[in-house]
TORPA-4810 file (N, C-alpha, C, O; in nm, 3 decimals):
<nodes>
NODE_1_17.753_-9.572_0.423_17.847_-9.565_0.532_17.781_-9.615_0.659_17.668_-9.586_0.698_X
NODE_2_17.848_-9.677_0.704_17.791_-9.723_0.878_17.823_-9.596_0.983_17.908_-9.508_0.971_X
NODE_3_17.726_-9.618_1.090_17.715_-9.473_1.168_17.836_-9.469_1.200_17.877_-9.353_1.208_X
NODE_4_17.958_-9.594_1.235_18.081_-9.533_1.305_18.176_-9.434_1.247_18.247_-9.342_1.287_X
NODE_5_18.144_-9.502_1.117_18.190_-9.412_0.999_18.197_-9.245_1.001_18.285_-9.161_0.985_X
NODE_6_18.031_-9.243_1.034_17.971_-9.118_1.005_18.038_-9.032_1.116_18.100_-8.925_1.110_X
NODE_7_18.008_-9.104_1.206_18.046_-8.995_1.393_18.160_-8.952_1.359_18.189_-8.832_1.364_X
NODE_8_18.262_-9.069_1.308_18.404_-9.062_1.297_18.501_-8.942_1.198_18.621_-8.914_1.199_X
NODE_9_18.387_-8.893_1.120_18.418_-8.879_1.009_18.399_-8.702_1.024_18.303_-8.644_1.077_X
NODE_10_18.522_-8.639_0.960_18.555_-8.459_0.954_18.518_-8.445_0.895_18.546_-8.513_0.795_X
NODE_11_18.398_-8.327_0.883_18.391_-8.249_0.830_18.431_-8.180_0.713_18.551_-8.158_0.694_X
NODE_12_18.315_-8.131_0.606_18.447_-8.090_0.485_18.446_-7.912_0.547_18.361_-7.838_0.596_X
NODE_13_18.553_-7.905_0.522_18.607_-7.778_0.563_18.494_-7.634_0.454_18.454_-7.655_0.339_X
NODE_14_18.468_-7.501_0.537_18.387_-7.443_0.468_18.475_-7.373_0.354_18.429_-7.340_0.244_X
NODE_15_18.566_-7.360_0.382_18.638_-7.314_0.243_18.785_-7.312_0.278_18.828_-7.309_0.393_X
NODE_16_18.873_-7.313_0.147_18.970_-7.369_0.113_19.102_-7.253_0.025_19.104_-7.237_-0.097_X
NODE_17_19.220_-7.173_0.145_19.300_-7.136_0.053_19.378_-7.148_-0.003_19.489_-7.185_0.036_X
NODE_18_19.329_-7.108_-0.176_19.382_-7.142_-0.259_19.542_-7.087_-0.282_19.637_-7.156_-0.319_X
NODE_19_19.542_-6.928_-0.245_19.684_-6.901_-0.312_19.733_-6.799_-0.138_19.667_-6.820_-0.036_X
NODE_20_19.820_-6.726_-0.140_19.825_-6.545_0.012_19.814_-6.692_0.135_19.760_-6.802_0.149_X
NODE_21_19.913_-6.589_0.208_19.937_-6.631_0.325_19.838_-6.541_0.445_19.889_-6.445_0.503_X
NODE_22_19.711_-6.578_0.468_19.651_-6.503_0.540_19.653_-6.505_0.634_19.691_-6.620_0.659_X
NODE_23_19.630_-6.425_0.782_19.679_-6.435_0.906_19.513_-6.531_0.969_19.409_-6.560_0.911_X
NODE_24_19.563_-6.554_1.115_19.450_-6.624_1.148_19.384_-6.569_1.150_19.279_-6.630_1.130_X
NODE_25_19.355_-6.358_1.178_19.266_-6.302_1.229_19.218_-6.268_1.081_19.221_-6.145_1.089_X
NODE_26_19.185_-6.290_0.980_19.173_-6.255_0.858_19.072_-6.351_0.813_18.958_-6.321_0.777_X
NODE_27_19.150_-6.534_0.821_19.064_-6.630_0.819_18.916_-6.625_0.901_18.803_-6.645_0.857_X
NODE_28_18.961_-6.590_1.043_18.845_-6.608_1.156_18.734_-6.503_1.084_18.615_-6.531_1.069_X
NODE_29_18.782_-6.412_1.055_18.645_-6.320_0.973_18.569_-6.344_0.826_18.458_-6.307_0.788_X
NODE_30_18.656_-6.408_0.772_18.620_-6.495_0.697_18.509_-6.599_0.712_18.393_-6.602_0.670_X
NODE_31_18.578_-6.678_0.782_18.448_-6.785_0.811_18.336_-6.750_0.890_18.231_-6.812_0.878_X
NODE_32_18.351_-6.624_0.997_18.187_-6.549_1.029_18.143_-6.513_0.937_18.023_-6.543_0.943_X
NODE_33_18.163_-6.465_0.848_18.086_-6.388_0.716_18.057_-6.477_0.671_17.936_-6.473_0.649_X
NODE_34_18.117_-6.601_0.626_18.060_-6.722_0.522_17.969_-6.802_0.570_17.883_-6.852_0.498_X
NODE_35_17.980_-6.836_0.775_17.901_-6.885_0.790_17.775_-6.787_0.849_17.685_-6.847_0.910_X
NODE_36_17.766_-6.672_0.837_17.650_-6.585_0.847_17.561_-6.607_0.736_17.441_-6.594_0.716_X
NODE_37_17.662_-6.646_0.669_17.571_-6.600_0.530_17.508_-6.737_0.486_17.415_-6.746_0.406_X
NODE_38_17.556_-6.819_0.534_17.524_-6.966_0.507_17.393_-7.023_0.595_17.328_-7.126_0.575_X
NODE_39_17.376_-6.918_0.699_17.271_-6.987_0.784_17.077_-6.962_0.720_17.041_-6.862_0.658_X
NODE_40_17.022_-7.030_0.742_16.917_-7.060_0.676_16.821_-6.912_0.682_16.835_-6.831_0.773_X
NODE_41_16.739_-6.895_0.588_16.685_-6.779_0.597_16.593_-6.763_0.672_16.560_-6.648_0.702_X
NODE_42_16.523_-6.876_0.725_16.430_-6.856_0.839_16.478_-6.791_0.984_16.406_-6.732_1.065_X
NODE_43_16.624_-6.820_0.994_16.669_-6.757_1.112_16.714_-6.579_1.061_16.702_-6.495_1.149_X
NODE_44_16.761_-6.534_0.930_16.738_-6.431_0.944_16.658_-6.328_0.963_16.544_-6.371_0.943_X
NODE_45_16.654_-6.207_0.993_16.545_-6.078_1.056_16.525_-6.073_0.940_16.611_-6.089_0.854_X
NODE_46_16.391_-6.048_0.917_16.340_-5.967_0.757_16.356_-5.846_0.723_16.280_-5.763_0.774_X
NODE_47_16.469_-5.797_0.615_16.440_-5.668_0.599_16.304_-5.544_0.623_16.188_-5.570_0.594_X
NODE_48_16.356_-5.395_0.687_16.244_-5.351_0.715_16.186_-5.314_0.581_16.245_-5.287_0.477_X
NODE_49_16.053_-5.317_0.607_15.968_-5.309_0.493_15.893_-5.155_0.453_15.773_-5.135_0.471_X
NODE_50_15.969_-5.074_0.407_15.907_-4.945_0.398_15.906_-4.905_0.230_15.960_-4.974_0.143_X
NODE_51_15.841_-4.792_0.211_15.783_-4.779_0.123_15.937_-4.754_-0.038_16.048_-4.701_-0.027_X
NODE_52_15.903_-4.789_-0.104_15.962_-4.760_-0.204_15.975_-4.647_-0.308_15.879_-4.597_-0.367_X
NODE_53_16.100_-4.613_-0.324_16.089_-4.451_-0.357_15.989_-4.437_-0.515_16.005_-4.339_-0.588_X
NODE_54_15.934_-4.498_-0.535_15.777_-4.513_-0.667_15.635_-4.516_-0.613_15.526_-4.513_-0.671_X
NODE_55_15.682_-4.523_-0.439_15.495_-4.544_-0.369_15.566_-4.432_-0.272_15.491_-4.426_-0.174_X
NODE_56_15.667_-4.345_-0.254_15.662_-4.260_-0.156_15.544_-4.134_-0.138_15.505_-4.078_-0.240_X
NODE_57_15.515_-4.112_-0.064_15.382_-4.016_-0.029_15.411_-3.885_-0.123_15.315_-3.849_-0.191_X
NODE_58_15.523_-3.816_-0.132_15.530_-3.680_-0.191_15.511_-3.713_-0.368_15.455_-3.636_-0.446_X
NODE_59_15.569_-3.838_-0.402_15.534_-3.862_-0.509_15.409_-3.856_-0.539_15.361_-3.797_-0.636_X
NODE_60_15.340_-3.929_-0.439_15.152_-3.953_-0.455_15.113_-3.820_-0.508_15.084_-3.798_-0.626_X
NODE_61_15.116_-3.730_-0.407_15.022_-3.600_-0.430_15.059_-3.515_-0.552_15.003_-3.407_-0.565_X
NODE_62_15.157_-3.558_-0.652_15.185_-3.447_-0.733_15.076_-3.465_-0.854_15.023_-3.571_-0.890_X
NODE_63_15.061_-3.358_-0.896_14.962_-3.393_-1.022_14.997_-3.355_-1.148_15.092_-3.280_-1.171_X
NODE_64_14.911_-3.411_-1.247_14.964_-3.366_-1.380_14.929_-3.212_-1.417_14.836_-3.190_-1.340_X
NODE_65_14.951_-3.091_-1.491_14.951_-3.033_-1.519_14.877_-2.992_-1.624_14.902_-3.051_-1.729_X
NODE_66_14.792_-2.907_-1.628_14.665_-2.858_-1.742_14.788_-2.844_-1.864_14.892_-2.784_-1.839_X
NODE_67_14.768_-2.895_-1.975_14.801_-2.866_-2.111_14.764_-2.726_-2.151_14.653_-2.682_-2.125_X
NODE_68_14.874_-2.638_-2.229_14.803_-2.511_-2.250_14.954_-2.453_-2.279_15.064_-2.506_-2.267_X
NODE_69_14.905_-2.291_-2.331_15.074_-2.241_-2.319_15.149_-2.208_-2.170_15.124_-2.156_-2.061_X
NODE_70_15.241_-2.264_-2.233_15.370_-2.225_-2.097_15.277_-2.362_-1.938_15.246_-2.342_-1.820_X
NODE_71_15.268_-2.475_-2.021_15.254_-2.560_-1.917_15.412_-2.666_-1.892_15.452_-2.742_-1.803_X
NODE_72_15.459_-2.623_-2.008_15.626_-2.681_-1.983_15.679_-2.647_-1.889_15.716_-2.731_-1.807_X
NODE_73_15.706_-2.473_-1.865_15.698_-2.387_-1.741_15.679_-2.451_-1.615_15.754_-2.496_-1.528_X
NODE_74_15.527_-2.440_-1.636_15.466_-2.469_-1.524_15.520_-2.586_-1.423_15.545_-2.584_-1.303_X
NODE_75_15.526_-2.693_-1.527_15.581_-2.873_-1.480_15.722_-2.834_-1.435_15.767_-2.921_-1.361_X
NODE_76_15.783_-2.760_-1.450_15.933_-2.745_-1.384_15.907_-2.731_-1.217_15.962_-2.783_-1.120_X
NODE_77_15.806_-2.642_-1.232_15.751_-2.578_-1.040_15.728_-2.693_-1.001_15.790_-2.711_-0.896_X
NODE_78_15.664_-2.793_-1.036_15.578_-2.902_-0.916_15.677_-2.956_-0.901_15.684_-3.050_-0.822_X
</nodes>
């Protein structure tokens, strides 16, 4: 294509309805969400990064339980 072409030339639309008569204020939220979601990931914030409920601290400290009678018992308490 030659640039006049290009300058000249619309856009393909970000999406397309297919079937419902939707109001404009329906569409307009539409296309924020699609184009939120469309924008590159370098511009999004990075999820915060905290610990996962398999490395949480209360998990850490629990310990296993001496084998013996009534240690079935016991493992219910910790």
């Amino acid at each position: 294509m030659s640039e006049e072409q290009e300058a000249g030339a619309t856009p393909e639309p970000l999406f397309r309805v297919v079937r419902g008569t939707p109001t404009d204020v329906e569409l307009a939220a539409l296309s924020v969400v699609l184009a939120a979601r469309m924008r590159p990931t370098e511009d999004r914030p990075a999820p915060p990064a905290g610990p996962s409920a398999w490395a949480a601290s209360a998990r850490r400290w629990q310990t296993i339980g001496r084998p013996g009678p009534d240690a079935w018992r016991r493992s219910a308490r910790a």
